[in-house]
PDB file of N, H, CA, C and O in Angstrom:
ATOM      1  N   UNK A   1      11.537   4.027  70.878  1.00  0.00           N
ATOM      2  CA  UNK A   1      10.795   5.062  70.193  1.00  0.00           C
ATOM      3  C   UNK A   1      10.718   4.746  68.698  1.00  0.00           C
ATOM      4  O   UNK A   1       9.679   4.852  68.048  1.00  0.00           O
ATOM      5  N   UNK A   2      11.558   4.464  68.343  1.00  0.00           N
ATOM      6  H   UNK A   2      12.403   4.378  68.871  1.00  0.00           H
ATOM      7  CA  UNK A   2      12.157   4.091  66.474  1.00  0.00           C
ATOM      8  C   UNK A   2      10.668   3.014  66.440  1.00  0.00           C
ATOM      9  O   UNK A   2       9.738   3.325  65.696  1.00  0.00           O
ATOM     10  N   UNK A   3      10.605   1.989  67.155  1.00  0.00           N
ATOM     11  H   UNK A   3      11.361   1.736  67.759  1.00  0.00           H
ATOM     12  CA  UNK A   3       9.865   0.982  66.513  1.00  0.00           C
ATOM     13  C   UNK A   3       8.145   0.825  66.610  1.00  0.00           C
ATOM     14  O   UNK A   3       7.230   0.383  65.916  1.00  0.00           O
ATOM     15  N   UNK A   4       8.375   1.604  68.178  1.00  0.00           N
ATOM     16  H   UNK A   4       9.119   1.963  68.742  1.00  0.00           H
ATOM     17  CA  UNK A   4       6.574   2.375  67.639  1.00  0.00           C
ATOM     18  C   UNK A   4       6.279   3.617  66.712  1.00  0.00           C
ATOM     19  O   UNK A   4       5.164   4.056  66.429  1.00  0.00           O
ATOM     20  N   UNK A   5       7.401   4.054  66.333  1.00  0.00           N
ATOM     21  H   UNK A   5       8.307   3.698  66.563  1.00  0.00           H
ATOM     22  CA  UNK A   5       7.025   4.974  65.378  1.00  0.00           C
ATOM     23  C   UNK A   5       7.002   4.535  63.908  1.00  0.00           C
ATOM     24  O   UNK A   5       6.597   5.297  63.030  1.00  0.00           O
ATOM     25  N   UNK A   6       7.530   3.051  63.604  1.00  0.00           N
ATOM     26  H   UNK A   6       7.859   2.432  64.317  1.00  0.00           H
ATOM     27  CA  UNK A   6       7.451   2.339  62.599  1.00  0.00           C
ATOM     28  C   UNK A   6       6.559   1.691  62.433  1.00  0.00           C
ATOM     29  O   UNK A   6       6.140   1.420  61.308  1.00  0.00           O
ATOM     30  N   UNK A   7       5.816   1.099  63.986  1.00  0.00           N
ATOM     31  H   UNK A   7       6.157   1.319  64.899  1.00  0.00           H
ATOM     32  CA  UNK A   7       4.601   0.660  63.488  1.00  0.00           C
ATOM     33  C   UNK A   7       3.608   1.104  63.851  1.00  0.00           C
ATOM     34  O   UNK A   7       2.721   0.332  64.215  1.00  0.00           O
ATOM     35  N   UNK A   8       3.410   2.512  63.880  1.00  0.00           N
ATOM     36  H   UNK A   8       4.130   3.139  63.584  1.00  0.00           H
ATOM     37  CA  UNK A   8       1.898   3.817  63.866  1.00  0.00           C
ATOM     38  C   UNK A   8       2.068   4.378  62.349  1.00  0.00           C
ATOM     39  O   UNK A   8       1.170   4.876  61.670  1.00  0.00           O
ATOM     40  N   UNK A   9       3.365   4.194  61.989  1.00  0.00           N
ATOM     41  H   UNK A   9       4.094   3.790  62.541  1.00  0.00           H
ATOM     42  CA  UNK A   9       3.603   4.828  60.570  1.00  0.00           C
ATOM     43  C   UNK A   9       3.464   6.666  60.691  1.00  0.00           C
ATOM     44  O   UNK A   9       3.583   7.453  59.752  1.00  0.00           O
ATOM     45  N   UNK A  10       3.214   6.960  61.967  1.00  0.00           N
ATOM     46  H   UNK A  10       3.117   6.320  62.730  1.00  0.00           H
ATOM     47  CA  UNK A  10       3.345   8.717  62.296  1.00  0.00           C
ATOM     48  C   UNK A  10       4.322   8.735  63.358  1.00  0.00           C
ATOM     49  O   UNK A  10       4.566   8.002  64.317  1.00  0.00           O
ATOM     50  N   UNK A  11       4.859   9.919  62.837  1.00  0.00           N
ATOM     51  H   UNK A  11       4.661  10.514  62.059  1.00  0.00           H
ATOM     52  CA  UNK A  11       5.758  10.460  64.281  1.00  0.00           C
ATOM     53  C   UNK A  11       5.644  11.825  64.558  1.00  0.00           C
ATOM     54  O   UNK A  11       5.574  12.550  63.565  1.00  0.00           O
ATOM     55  N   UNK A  12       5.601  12.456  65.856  1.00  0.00           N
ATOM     56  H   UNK A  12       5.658  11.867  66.662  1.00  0.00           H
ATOM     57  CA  UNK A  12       5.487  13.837  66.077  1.00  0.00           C
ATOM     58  C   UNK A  12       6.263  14.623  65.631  1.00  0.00           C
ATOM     59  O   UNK A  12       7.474  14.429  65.731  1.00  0.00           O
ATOM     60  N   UNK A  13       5.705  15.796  64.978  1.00  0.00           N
ATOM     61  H   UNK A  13       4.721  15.953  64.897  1.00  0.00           H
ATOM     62  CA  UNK A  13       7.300  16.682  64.957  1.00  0.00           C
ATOM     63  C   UNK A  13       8.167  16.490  66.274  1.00  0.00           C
ATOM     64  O   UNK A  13       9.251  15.926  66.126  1.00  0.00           O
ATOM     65  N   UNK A  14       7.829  16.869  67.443  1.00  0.00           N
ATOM     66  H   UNK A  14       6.949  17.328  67.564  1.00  0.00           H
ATOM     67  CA  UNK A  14       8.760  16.950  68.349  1.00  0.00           C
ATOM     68  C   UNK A  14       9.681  15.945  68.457  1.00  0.00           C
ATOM     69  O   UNK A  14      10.848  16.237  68.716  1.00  0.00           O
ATOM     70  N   UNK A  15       9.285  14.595  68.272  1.00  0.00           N
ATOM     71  H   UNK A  15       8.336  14.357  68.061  1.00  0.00           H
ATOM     72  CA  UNK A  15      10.351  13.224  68.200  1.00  0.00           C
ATOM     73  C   UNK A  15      10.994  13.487  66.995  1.00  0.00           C
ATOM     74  O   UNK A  15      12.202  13.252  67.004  1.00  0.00           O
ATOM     75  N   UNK A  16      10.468  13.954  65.852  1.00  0.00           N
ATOM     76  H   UNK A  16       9.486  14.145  65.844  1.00  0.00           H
ATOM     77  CA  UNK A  16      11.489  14.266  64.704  1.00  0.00           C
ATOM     78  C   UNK A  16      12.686  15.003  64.858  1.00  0.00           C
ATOM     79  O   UNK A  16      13.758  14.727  64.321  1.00  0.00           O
ATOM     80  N   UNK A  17      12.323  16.508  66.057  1.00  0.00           N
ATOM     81  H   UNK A  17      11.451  16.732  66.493  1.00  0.00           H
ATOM     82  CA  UNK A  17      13.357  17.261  66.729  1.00  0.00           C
ATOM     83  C   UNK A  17      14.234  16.425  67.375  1.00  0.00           C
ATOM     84  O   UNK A  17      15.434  16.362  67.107  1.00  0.00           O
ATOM     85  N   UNK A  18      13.715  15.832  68.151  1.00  0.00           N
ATOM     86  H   UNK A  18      12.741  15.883  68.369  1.00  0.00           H
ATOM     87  CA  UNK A  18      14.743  14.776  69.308  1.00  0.00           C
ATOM     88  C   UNK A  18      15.733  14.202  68.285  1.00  0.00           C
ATOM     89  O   UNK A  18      16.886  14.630  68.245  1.00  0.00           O
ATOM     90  N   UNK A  19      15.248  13.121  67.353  1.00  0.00           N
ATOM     91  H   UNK A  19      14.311  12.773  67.385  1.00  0.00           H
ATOM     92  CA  UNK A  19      16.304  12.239  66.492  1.00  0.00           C
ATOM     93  C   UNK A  19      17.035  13.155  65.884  1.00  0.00           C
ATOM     94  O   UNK A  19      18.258  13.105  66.008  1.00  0.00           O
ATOM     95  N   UNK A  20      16.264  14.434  64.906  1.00  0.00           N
ATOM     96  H   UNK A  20      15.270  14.475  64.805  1.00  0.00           H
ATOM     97  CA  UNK A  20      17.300  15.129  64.135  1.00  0.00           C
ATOM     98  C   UNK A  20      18.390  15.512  65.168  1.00  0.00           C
ATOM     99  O   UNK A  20      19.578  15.255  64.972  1.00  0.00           O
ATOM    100  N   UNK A  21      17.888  16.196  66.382  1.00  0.00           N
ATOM    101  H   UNK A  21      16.923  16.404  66.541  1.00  0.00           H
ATOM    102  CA  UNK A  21      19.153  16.881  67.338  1.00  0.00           C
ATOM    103  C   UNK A  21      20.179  15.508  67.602  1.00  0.00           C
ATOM    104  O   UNK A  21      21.409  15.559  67.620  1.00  0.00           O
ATOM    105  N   UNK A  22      19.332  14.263  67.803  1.00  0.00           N
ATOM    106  H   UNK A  22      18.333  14.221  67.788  1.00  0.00           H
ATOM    107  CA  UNK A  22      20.388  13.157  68.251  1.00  0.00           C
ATOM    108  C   UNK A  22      21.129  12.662  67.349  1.00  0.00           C
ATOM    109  O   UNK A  22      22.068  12.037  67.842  1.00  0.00           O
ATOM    110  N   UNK A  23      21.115  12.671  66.265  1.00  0.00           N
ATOM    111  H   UNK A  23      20.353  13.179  65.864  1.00  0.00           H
ATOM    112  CA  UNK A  23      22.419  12.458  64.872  1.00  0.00           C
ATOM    113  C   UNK A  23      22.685  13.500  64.763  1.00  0.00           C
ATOM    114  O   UNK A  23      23.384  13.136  63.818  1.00  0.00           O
ATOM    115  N   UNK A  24      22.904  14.984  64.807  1.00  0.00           N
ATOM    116  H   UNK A  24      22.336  15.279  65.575  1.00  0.00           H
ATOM    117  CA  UNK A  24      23.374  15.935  64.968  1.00  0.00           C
ATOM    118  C   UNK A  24      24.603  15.908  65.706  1.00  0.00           C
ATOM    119  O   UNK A  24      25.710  16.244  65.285  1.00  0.00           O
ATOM    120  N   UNK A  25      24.294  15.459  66.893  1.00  0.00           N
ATOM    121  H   UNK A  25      23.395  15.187  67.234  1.00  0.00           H
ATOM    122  CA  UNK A  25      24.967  15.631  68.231  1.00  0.00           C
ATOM    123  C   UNK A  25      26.474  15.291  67.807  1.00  0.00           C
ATOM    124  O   UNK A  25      27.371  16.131  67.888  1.00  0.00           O
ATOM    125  N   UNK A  26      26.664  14.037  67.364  1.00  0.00           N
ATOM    126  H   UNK A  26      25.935  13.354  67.298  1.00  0.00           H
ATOM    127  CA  UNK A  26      27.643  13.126  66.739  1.00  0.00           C
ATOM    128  C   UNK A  26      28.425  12.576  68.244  1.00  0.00           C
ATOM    129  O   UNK A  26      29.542  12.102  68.039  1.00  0.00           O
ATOM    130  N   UNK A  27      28.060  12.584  69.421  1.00  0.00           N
ATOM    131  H   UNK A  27      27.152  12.969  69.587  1.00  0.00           H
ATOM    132  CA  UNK A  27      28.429  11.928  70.023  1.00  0.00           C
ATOM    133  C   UNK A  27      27.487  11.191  71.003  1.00  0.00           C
ATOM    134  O   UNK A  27      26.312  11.556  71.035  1.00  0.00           O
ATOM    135  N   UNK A  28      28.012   9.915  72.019  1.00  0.00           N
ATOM    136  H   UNK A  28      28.966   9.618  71.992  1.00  0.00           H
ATOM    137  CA  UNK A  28      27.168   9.174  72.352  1.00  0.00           C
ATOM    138  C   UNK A  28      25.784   8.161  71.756  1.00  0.00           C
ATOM    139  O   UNK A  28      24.901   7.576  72.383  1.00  0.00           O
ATOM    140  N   UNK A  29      25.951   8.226  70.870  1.00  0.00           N
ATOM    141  H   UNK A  29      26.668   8.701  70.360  1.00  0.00           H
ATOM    142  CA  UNK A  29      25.281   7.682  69.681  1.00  0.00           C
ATOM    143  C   UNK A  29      25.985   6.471  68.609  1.00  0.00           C
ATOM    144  O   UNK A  29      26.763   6.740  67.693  1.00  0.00           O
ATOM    145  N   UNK A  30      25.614   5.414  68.891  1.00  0.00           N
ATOM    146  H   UNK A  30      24.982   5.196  69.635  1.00  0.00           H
ATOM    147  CA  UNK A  30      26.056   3.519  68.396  1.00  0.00           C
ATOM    148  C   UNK A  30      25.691   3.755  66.746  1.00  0.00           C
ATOM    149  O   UNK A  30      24.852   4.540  66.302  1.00  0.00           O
ATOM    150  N   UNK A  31      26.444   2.976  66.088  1.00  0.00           N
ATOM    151  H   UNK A  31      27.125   2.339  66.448  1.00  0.00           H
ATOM    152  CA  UNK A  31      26.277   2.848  64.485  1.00  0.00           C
ATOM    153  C   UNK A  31      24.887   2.617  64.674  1.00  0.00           C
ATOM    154  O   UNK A  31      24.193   3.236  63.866  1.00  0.00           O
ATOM    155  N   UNK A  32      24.147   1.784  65.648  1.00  0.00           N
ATOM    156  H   UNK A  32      24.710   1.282  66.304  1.00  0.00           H
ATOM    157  CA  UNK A  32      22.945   0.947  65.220  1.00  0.00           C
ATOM    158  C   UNK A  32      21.963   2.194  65.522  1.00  0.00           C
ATOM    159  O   UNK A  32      21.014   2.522  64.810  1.00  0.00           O
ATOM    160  N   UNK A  33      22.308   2.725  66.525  1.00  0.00           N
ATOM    161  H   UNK A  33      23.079   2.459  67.103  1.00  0.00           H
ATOM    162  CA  UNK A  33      20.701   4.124  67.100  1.00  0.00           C
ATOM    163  C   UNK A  33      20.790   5.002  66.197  1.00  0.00           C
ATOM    164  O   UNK A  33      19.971   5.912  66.072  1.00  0.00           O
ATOM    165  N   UNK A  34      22.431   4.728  64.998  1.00  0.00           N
ATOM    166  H   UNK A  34      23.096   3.988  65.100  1.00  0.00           H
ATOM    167  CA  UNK A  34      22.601   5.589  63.672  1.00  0.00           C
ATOM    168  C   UNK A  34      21.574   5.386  62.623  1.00  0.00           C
ATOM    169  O   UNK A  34      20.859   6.217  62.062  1.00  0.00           O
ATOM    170  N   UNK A  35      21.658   4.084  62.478  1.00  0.00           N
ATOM    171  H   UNK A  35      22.239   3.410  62.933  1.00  0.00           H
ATOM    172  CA  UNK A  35      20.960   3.418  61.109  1.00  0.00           C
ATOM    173  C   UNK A  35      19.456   3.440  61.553  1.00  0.00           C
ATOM    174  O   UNK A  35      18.713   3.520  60.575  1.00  0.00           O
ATOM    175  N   UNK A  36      18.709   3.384  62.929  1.00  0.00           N
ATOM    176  H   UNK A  36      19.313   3.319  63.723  1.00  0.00           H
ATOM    177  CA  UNK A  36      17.489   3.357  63.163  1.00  0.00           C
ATOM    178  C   UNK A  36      17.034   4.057  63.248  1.00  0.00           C
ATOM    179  O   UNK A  36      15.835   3.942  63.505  1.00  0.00           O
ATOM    180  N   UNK A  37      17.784   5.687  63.063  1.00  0.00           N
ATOM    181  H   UNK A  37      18.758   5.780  62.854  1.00  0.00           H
ATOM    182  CA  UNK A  37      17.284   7.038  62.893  1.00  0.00           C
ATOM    183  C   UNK A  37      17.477   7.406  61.426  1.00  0.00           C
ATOM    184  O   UNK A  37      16.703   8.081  60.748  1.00  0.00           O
ATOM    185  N   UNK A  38      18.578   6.884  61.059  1.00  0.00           N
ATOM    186  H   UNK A  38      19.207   6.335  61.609  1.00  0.00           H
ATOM    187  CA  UNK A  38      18.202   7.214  59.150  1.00  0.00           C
ATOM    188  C   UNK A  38      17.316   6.505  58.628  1.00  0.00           C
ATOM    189  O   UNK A  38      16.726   6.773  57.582  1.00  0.00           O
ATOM    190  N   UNK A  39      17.149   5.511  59.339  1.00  0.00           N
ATOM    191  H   UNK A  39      17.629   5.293  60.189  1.00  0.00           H
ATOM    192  CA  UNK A  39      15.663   4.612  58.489  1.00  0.00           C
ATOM    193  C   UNK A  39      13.930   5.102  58.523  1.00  0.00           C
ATOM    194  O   UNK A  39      12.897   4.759  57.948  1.00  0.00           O
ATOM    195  N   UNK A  40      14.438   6.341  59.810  1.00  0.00           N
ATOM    196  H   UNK A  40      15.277   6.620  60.277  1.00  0.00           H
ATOM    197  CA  UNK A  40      13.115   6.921  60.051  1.00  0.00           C
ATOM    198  C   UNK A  40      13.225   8.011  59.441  1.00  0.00           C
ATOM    199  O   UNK A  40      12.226   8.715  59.293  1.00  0.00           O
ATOM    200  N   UNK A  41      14.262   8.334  59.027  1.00  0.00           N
ATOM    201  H   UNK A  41      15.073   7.762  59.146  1.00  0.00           H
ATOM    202  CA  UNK A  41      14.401   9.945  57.838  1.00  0.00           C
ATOM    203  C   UNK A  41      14.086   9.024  56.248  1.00  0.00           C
ATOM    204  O   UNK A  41      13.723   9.560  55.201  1.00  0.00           O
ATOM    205  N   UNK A  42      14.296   7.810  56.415  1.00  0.00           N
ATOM    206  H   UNK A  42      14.591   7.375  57.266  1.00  0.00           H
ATOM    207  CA  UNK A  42      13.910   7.282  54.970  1.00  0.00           C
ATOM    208  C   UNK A  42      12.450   7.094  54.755  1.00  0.00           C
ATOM    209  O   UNK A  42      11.893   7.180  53.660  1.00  0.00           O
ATOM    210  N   UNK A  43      11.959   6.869  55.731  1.00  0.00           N
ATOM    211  H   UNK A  43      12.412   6.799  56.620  1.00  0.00           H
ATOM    212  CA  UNK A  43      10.239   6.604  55.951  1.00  0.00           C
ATOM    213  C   UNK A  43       9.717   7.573  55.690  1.00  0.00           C
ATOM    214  O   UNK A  43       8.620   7.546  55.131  1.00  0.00           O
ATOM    215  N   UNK A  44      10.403   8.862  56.047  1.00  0.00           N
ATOM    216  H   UNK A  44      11.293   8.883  56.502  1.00  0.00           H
ATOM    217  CA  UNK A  44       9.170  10.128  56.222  1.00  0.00           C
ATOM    218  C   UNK A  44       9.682  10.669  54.642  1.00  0.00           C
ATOM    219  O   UNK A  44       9.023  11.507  54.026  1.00  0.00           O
ATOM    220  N   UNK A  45      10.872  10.098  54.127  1.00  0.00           N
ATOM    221  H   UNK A  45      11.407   9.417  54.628  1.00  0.00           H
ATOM    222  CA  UNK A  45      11.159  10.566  52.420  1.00  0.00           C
ATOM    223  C   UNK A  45       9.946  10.111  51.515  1.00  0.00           C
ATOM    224  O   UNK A  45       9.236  10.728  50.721  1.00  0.00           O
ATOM    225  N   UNK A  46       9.977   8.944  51.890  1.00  0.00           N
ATOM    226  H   UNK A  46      10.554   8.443  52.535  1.00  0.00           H
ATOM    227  CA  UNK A  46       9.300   7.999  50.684  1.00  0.00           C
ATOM    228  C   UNK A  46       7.873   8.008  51.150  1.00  0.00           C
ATOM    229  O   UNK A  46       7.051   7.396  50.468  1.00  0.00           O
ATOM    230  N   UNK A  47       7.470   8.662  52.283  1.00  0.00           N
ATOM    231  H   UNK A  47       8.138   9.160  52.838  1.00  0.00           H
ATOM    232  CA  UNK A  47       6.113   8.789  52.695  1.00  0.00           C
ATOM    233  C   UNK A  47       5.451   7.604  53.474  1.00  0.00           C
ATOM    234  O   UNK A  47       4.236   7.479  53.633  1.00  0.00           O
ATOM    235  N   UNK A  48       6.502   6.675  53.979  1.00  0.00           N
ATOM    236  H   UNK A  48       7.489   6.777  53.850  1.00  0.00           H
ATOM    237  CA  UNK A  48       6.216   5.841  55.035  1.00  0.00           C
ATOM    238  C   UNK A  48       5.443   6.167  56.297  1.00  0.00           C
ATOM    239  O   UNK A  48       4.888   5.473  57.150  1.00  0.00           O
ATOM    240  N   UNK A  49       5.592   7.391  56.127  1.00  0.00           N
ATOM    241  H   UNK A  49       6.043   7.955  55.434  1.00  0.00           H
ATOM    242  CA  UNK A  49       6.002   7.674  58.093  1.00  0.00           C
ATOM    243  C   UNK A  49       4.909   9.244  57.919  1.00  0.00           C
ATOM    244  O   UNK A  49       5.176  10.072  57.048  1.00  0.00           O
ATOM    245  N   UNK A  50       4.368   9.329  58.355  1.00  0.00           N
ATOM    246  H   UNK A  50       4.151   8.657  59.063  1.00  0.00           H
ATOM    247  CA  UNK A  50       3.459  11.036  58.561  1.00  0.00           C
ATOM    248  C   UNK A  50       3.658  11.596  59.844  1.00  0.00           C
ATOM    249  O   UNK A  50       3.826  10.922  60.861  1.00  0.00           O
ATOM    250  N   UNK A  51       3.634  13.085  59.785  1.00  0.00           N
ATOM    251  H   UNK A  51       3.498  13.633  58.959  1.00  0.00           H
ATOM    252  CA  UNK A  51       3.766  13.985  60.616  1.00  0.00           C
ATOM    253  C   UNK A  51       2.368  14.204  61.022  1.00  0.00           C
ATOM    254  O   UNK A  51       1.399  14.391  60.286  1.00  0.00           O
ATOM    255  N   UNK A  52       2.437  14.125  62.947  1.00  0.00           N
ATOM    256  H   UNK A  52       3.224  13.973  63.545  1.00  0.00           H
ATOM    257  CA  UNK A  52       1.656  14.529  63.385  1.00  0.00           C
ATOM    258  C   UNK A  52       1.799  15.362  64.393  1.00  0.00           C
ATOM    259  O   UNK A  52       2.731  15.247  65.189  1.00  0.00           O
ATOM    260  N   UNK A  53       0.860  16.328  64.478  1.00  0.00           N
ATOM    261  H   UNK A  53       0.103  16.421  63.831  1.00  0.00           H
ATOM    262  CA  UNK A  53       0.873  17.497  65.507  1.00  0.00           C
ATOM    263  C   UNK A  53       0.414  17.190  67.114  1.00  0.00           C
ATOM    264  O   UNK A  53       0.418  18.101  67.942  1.00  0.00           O
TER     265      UNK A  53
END
């Protein structure tokens, strides 16, 4: 999911729900599915990444 959403440069709110709830969770979740979900909270900071409905 992380890497087509890196290269459409949009992600749905609803997948935004999914990742936020899945680093939330704090369990079952690898350093790496860590860093590939903060990199998609860094995209949508700096305006990498757009919200689509």
């Amino acid at each position: 999911m992380v890497d087509r959403i890196v290269a459409s440069g949009k992600i749905a709110r609803r997948e935004h729900l999914v990742l936020t709830s899945a680093i939330l969770s704090d369990d079952k979740i690898s350093e790496e599915d860590r860093h590939q979900i903060n990199r998609i909270f860094d995209y949508i900071q700096i305006g990498r990444l757009k919200f689509i409905d």
